[in-house]
C-alpha positions in Angstrom: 0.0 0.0 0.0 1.6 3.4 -1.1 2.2 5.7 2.2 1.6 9.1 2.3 3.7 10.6 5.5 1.8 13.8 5.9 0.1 16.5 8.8 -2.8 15.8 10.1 -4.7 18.3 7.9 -4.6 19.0 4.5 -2.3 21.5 3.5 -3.0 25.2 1.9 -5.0 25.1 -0.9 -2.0 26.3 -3.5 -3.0 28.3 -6.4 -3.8 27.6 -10.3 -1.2 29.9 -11.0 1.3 28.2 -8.8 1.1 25.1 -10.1 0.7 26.2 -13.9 1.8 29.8 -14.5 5.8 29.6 -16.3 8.4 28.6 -14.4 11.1 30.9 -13.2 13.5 29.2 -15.3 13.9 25.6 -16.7 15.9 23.8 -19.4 19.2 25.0 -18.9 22.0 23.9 -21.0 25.7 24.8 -20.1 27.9 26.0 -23.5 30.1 24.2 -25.1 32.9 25.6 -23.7 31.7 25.7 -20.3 31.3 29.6 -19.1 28.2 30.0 -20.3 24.0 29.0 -19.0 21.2 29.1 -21.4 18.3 28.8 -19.9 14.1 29.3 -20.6 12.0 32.1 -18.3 9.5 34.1 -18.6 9.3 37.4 -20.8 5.9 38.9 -21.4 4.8 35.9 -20.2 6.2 33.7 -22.7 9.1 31.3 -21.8 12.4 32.6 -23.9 15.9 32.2 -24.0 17.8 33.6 -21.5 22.0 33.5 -21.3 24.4 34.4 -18.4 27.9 33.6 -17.2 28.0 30.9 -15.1 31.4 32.2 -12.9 30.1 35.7 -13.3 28.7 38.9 -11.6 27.0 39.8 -14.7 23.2 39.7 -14.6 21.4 37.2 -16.9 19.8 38.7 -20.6 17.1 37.7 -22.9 18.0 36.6 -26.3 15.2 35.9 -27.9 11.7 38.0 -28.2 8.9 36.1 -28.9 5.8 37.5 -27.3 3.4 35.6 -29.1 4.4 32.0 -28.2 6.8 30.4 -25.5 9.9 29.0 -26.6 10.2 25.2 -25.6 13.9 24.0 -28.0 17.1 25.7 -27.9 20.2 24.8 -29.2 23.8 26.0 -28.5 26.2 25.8 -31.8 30.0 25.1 -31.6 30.6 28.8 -31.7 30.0 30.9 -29.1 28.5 33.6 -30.8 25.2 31.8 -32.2 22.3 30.1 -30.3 19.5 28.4 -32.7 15.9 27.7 -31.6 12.7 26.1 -33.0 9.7 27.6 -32.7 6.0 27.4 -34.5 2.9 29.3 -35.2 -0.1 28.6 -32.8 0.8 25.1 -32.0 0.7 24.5 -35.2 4.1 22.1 -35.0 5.5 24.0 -38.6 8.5 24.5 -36.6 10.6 27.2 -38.1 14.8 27.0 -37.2 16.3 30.4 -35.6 19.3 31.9 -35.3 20.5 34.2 -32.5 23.6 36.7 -32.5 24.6 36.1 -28.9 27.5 38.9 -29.7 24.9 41.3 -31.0 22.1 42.0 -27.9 20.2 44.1 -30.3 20.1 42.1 -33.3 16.2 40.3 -34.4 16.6 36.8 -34.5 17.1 35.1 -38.0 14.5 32.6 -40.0 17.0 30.0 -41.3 14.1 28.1 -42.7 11.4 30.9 -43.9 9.2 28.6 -45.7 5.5 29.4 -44.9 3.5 25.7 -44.3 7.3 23.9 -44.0 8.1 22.1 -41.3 12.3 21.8 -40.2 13.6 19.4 -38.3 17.1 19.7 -36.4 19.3 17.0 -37.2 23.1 17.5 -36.3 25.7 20.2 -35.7 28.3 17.8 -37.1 31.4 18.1 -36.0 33.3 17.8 -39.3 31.7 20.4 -40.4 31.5 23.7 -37.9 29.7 26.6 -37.8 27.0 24.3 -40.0 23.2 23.0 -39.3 22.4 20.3 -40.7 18.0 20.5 -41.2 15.6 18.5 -42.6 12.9 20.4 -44.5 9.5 19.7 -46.2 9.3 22.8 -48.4 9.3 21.2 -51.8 6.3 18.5 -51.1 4.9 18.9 -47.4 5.2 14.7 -46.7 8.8 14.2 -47.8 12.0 15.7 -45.9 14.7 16.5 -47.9 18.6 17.0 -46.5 19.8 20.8 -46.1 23.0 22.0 -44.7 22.8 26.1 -43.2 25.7 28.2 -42.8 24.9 29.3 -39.3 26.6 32.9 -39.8 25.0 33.4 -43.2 22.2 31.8 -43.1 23.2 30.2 -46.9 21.1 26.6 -47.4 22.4 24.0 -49.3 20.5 20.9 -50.5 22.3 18.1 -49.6 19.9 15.4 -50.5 16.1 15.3 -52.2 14.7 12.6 -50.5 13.5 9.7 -53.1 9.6 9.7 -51.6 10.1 7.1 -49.3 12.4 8.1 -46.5 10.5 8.4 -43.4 13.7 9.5 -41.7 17.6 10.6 -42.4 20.6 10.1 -40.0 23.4 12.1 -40.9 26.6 10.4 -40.3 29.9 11.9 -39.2 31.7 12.3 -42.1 28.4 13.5 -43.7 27.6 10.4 -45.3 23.5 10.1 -45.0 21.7 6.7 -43.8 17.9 6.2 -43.9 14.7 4.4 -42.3 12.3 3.7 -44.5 9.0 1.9 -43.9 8.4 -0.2 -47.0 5.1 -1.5 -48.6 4.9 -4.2 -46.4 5.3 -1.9 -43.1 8.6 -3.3 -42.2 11.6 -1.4 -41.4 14.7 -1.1 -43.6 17.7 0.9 -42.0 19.7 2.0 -45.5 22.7 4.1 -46.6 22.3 6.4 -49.0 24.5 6.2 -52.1 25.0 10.1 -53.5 26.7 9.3 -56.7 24.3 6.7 -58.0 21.1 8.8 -55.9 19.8 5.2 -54.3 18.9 3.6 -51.0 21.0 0.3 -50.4 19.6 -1.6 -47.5 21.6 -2.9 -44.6 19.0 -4.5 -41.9 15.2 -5.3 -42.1 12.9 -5.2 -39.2 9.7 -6.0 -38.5 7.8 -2.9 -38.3 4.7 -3.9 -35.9 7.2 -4.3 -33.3 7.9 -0.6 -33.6 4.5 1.4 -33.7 6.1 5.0 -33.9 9.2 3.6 -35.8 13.1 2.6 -34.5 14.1 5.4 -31.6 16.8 6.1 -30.9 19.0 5.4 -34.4 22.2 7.8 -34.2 25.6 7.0 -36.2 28.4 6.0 -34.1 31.4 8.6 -34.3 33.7 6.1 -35.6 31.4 5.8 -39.2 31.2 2.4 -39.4 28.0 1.8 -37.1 24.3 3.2 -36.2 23.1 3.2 -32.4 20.0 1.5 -32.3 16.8 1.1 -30.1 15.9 -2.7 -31.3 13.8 -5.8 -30.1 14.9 -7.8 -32.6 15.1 -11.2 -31.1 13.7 -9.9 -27.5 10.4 -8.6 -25.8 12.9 -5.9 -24.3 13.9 -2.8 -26.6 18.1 -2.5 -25.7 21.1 -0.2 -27.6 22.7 -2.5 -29.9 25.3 -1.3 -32.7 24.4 -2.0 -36.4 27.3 -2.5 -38.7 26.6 -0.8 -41.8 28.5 -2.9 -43.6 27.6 -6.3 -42.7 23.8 -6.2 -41.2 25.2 -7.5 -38.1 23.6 -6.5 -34.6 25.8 -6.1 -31.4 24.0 -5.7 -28.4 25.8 -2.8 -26.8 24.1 -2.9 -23.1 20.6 -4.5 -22.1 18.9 -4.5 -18.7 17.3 -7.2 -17.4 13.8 -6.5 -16.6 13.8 -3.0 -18.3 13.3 -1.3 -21.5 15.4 1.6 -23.4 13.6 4.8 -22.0 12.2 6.0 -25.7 9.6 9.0 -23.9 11.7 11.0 -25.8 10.3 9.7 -28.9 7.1 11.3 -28.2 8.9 14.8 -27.0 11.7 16.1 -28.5 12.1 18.2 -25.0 12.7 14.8 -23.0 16.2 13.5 -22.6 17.8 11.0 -25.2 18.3 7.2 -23.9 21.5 7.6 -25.1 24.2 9.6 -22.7 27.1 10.9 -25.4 30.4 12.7 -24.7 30.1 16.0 -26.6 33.5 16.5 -27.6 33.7 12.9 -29.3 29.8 11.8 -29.8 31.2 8.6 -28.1 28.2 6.3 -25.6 28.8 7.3 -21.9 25.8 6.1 -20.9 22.3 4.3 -21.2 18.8 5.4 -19.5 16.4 2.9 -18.7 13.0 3.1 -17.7 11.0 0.9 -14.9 9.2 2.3 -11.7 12.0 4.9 -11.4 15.1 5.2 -13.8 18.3 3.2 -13.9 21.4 4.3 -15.8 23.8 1.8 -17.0 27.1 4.1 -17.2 29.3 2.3 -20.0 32.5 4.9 -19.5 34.2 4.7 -16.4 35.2 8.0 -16.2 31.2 9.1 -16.5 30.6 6.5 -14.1 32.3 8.3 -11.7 30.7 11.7 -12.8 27.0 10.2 -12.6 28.1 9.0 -9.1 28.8 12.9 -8.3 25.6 13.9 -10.3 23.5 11.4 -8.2 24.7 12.2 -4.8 23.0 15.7 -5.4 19.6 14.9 -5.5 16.7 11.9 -4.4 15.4 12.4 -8.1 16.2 10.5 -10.9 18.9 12.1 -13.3 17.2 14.5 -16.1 18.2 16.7 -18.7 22.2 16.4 -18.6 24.8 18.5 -20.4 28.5 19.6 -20.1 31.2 21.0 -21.9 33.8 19.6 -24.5 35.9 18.4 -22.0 33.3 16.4 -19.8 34.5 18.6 -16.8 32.0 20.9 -16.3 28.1 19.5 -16.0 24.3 21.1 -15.9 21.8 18.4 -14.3 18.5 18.8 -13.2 16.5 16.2 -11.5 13.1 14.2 -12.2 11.1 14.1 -8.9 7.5 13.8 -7.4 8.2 16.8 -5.2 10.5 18.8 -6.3 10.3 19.0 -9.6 13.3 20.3 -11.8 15.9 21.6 -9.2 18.8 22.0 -11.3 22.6 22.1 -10.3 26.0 22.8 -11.6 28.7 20.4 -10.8 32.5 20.6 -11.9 34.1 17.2 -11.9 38.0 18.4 -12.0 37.2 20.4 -8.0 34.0 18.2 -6.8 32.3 22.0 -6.8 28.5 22.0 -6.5 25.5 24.5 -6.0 21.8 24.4 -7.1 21.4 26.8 -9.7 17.5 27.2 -9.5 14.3 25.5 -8.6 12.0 25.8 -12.0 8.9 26.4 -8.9 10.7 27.8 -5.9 7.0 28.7 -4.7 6.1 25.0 -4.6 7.3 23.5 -1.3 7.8 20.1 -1.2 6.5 19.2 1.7 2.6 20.1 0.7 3.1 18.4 -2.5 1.6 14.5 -2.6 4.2 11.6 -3.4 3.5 9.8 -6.5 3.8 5.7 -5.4 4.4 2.7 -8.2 1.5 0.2 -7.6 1.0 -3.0 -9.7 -2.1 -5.2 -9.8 -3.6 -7.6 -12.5 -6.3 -7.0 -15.2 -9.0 -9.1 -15.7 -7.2 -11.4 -18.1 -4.1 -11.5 -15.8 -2.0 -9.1 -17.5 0.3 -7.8 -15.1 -0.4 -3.9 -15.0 1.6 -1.1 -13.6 1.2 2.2 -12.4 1.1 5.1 -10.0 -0.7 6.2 -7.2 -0.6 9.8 -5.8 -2.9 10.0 -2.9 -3.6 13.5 -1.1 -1.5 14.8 1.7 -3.2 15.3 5.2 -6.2 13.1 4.4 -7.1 9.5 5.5 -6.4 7.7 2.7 -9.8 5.8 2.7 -13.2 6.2 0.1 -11.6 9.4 -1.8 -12.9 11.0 -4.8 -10.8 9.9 -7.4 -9.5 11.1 -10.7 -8.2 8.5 -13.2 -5.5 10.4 -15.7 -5.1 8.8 -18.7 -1.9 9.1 -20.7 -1.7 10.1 -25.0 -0.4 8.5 -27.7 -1.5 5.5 -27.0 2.0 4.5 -27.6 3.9 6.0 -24.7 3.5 5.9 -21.2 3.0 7.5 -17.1 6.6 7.9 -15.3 7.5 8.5 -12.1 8.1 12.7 -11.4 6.0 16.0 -10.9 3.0 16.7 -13.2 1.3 19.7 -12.4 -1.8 18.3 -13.4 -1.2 15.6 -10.6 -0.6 17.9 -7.9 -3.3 20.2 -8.4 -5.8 17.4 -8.1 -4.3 15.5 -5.2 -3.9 19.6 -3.2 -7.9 19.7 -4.1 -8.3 16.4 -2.2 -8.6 14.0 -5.0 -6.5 10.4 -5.3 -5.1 10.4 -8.9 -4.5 7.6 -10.4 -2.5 6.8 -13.7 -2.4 3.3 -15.5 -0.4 1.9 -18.1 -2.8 0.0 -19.9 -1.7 -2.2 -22.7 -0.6 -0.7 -25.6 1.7 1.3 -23.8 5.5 1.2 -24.1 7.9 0.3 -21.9 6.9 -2.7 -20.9 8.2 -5.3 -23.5 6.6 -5.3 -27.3 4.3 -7.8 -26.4 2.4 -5.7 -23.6 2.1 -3.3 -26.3 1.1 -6.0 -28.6 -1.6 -6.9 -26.9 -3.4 -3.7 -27.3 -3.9 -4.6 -31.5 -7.8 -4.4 -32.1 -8.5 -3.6 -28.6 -9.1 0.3 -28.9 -12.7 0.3 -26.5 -12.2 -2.8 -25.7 -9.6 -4.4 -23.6 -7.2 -1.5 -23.1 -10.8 0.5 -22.0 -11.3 -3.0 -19.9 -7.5 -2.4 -18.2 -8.8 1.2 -17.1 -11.8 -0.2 -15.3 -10.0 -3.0 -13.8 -7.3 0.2 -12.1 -10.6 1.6 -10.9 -12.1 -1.2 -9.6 -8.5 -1.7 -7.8 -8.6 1.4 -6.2 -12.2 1.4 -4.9 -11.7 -2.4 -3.8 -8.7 -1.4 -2.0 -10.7 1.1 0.0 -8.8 4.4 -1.5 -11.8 5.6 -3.8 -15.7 6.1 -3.6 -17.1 4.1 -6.5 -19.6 6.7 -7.0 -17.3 10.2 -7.0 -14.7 8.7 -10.1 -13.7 10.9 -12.8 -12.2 10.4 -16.3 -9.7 13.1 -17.3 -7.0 12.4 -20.5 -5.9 14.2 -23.4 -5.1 13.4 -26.9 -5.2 9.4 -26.6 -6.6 10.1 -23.2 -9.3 12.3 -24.3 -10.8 9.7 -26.3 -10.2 7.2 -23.4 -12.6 9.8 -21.6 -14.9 10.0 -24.2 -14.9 5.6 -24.2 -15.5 5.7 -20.4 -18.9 8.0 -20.9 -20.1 6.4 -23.8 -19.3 2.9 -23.5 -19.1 2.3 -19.5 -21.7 5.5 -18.4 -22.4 4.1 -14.9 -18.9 4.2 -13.9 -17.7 7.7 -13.7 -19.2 10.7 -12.1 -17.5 13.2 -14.6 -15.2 13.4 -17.7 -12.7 15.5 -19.2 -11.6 15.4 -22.8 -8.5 17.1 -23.5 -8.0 17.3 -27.4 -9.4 14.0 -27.7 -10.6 11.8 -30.7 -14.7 11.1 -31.3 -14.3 9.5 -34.8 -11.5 7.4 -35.0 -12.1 7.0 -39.3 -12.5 11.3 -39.3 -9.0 11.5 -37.2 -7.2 9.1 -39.4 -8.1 11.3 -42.6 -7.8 14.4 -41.1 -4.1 13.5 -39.6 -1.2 16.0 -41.2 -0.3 14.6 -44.3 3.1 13.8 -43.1 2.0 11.2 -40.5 0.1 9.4 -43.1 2.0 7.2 -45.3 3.4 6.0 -41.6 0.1 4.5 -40.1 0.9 1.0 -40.8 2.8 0.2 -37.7 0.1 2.1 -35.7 -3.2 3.2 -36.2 -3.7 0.7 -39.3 -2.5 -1.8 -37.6 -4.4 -1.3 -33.8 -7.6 0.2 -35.5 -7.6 -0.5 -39.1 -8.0 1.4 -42.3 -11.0 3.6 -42.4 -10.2 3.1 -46.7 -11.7 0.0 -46.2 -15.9 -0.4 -45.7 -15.9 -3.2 -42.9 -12.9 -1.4 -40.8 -14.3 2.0 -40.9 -17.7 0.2 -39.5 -15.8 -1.5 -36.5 -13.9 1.8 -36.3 -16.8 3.7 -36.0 -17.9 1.3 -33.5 -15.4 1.8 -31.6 -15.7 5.8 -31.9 -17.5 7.7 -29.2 -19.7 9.9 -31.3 -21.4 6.6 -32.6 -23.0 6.7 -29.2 -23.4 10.2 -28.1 -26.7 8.6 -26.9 -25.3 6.8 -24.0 -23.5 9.5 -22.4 -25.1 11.0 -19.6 -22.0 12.1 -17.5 -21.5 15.7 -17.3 -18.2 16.2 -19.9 -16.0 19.1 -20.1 -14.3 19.2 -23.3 -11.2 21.0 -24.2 -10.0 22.0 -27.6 -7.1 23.7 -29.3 -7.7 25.7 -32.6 -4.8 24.8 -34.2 -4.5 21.4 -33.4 -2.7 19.6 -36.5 -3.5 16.2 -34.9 -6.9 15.9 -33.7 -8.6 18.9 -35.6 -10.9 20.9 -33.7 -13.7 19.5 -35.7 -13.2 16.5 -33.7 -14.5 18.3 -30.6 -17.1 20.3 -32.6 -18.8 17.6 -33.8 -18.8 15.6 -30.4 -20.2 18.8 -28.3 -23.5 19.5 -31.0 -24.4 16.2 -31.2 -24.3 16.3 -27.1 -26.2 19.3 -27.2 -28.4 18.8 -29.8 -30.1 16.0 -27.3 -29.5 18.0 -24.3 -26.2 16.8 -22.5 -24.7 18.6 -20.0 -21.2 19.7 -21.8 -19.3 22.6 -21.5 -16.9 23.3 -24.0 -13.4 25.7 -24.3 -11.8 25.9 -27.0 -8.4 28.0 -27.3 -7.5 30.0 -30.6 -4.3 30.0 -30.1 -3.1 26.5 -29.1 -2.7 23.2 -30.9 -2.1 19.7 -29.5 -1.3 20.5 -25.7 -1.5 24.4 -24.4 1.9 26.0 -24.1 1.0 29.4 -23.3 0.0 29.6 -19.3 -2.9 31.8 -19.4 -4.7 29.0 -21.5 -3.1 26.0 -19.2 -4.4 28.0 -15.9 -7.8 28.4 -17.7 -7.9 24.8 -18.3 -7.1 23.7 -15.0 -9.3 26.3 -13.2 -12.2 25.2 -15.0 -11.2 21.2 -14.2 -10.8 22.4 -11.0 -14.6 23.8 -10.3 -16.1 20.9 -12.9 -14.6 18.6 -10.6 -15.6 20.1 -7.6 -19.3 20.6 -8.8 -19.7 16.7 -9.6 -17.0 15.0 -6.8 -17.3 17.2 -4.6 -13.4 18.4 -4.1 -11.8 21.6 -2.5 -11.6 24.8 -4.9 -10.6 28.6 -4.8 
């Protein structure tokens, strides 16, 4: 049973704001050469880039100016002068590459890529090649990258590569040689090289692509040039690094654990850490992140052994976003934790020097803030399941209201650490608990596997068996449960009301599907000559008359006449992924027979808010829903 040492009352109610207005600063990066912090905060309440010495007097300055939009991916080049940053319009995800003058404070940032309806993609500052970008664009035909090289200080582009129609993705390799994944006709994976001269694709290994839903992750070329870095399950449930020889085919399994998986979140968000640790100055493997209840890092360098051992000492949390300098001397870390979420340090390995740098929410104290507890029970099938727990601090921990938060994709999965939206609910007095229902990863391919044809069905059956858990365990009130997910999650709402009404009390959808055949032709036409692996294969083809019926079975606004729980429904205008449409139709159907839906919709946001004014609407308005139909504390 997960323990929750707390007062004998419940603490402060702490604000919206607190939990979801920017943070102070977060996602620092130390520069190459090690004198230097980049870092996000907040300028007319937008995250941007901020820089400042790090053995300094000199106060900290903004480089970057967007007011419109906060600023989650920076880079830091090999010289000191430039800084590059992504950014796109809305939420649309057209991302756009920047350049800043870091020796010019008054100089407008630069559009590298200014291709209106392009997206670009940040592949490598290669090494052989300074004071050069290497991007890959869509501007010539929206659903296939090509391969440009950017002259950082000029902003000149060079087309390295048109891509052949059928590369899903490029790896660059050191010496600027270009390798490929391609998904062929059958779905399968073939990892390739590129031959220039003759302007072909010859492949080096095949793998089977259903056992890789969003494709391989991670696949980086090893500094030496005769290898690629691979996530692969070939011959195992358990995705582990191996090393691909690009001339022979041949797989080397580089590390494995034994119960874990490679931590691949950062498939799903390019601002999560890498599950490969590399040296910066040589690109060579230091280390390996694994994911399980908490994470485990294999350190395969001794010398970064000893610097994780340093890094570790520092903090209760597990090790998060990590950078240093050339030499490996000179490290950034900040930490993963339930409570304390982000506290970021400096440490120099040559003097054994440490000192926190900043706490992202130095308003949040740890102490009022809930622990988040692994828990594990079986489904009704006797699939082992596994999740987490977060149960609210200074109350008995018996009959709670309860809010089951349901994670996106469906491909990815809950970890252990802060989530705001966590928090907030447990500080109102609900227990919050997240599942990872088949079909999520981490957990072996055949967990995930076993979620093929079961959208609304058994993966919905694994959400009922956690609440049933919970209530037969004695921490919930069967009749004050809540449904509250987004993007995956949000249909996963929508399931719970339409298909199972009786059991929950209230919904939220967050940017969540209705029709599962109108989101499948409505996704960006750059996801879909990639749905084989994922959405074809767990849902089916909506090209096809018998699948779209069982997809449209499976779809909640086939029975908008069952719901009868009061739904909130949330909504980004610019979502790319799950149109707005998909949320329009849902709510006038609802209304048009008299359901009790409220409905917000946000013109500026796409998949997920960014900018806080939205997220601290959202969550205010969770927070009273909630409270009106489960009966929780509010402002």
């Amino acid at each position: 049973m997960p323990e929750n040492p707390a007062p004998d009352s419940p603490p402060r109610l702490i604000t919206v704001e607190e939990f979801f207005d920017s943070p102070v600063r977060a996602g620092a990066q130390i520069s190459p050469d090690g004198t230097r912090l980049a870092f996000l905060a907040p300028r007319d309440n937008r995250l941007n880039v901020w820089v400042e010495d790090l053995d300094g007097d000199e106060p900290a300055r903004c480089v970057t100016a967007d007011s419109t939009r906060s600023v989650q991916m920076y880079h830091w080049t090999d010289d000191p002068r430039w800084l590059l940053y992504l950014q796109d319009r809305g939420g649309d995800e057209k991302w756009h590459l920047h350049r800043v003058d870091l020796d010019d404070p008054d100089a407008p940032a630069v559009d590298l890529t200014p291709f209106d309806g392009a997206m670009a993609l940040l592949m490598d500052l290669p090494r052989s090649r300074p004071g050069t970008v290497v991007v890959a664009l869509n501007n010539r035909q929206v659903e296939e990258f090509d391969v440009h090289e950017i002259d950082i200080a000029s902003g000149e582009m060079t087309l390295l590569e048109r891509n052949p129609g059928n590369v899903a993705g490029w790896i660059p390799g050191p010496g600027g040689e270009l390798y490929a994944s391609v998904q062929n006709d059958d779905g399968d994976i073939e990892i390739c090289r590129w031959d220039s001269a003759a302007r072909e694709l010859n492949r080096i290994a095949l793998y089977d692509g259903a056992d890789y839903p969003l494709g391989m992750f991670p696949v980086i070329a090893t500094p030496d040039g005769g290898g690629l870095w691979l996530g692969s399950n070939r011959g195992s449930d358990r995705t582990r690094p191996v090393r691909l020889d690009v001339e022979t085919g041949e797989e080397t399994e580089v590390d494995s654990h034994p119960t874990l998986d490679l931590d691949t979140t950062g498939l799903v968000s390019p601002v999560l850490p890498s599950p490969l640790i590399l040296d910066r100055k040589t690109g060579e493997l230091l280390g390996v992140r694994y994911l399980g209840e908490r994470q485990d890092i294999h350190a395969l360098d001794p010398g970064f052994g000893d610097v994780l051992a340093a890094l570790q000492a520092l903090s209760d949390g597990d090790v998060g976003a990590l950078s240093s300098d050339r030499e490996g001397r000179r490290w950034v870390v900040s930490f993963v934790h339930d409570r304390d979420p982000g506290a970021t340090y400096f440490y120099d390995h040559a003097t054994g020097e440490s000192r926190l740098l900043f706490r992202p929410f130095p308003h949040l104290e740890p102490e009022l803030l809930a622990p988040m507890s692994p828990v594990t029970f079986a489904a009704r099938d006797g699939l082992p399941l596994h999740g987490y727990l977060t149960l609210p601090v200074g109350v008995e921990p018996v009959g709670l209201p309860l809010v089951l938060l349901v994670h996106g994709g469906p491909w990815h999965r809950d970890s252990w650490g802060y989530d705001g939206a966590v928090q907030h609910l447990a500080n109102r007095g609900y227990a919050v608990l997240q599942v990872n229902f088949r079909g999520s990863t981490g957990y072996g391919k055949a967990f995930t596997k076993a979620a093929i044809g079961q959208f609304a069905g058994a993966m919905h059956d694994d959400l009922i068996d956690a609440v049933d858990w919970a209530v037969e365990r004695g921490y919930a009130d069967r009749d004050r449960v809540a449904i509250f997910g987004g993007s995956y999650g949000g249909y996963a709402a929508l399931v719970g009301v339409s298909f199972t009404p009786d059991v929950f009390a209230a919904a939220i959808d967050y940017v969540g599907i209705s029709s599962l055949p109108n989101f499948m032709r409505t996704l960006p036409e750059i996801a879909r000559p990639f749905l084989a692996n994922n959405w074809y294969l767990y849902v089916g083809d909506p090209a096809d008359p018998a699948q779209e019926a069982d997809m449209l079975a499976r779809s909640p606004i086939s029975h908008v006449d069952r719901i009868r729980t009061p739904l909130l429904v949330v909504q980004g205008a610019n979502d790319p992924r799950v149109v707005q449409a998909e949320s329009d139709n849902l709510v006038e159907a609802l209304r048009a027979r008299g359901g009790d839906v409220e409905y917000m919709i946000k013109a500026d946001e796409g998949h997920g808010f960014v900018n806080p004014e939205n997220t601290i609407d959202m969550h205010r308005a969770a927070e009273r829903f909630l409270a009106e139909h489960l009966g929780g504390r509010t402002e």
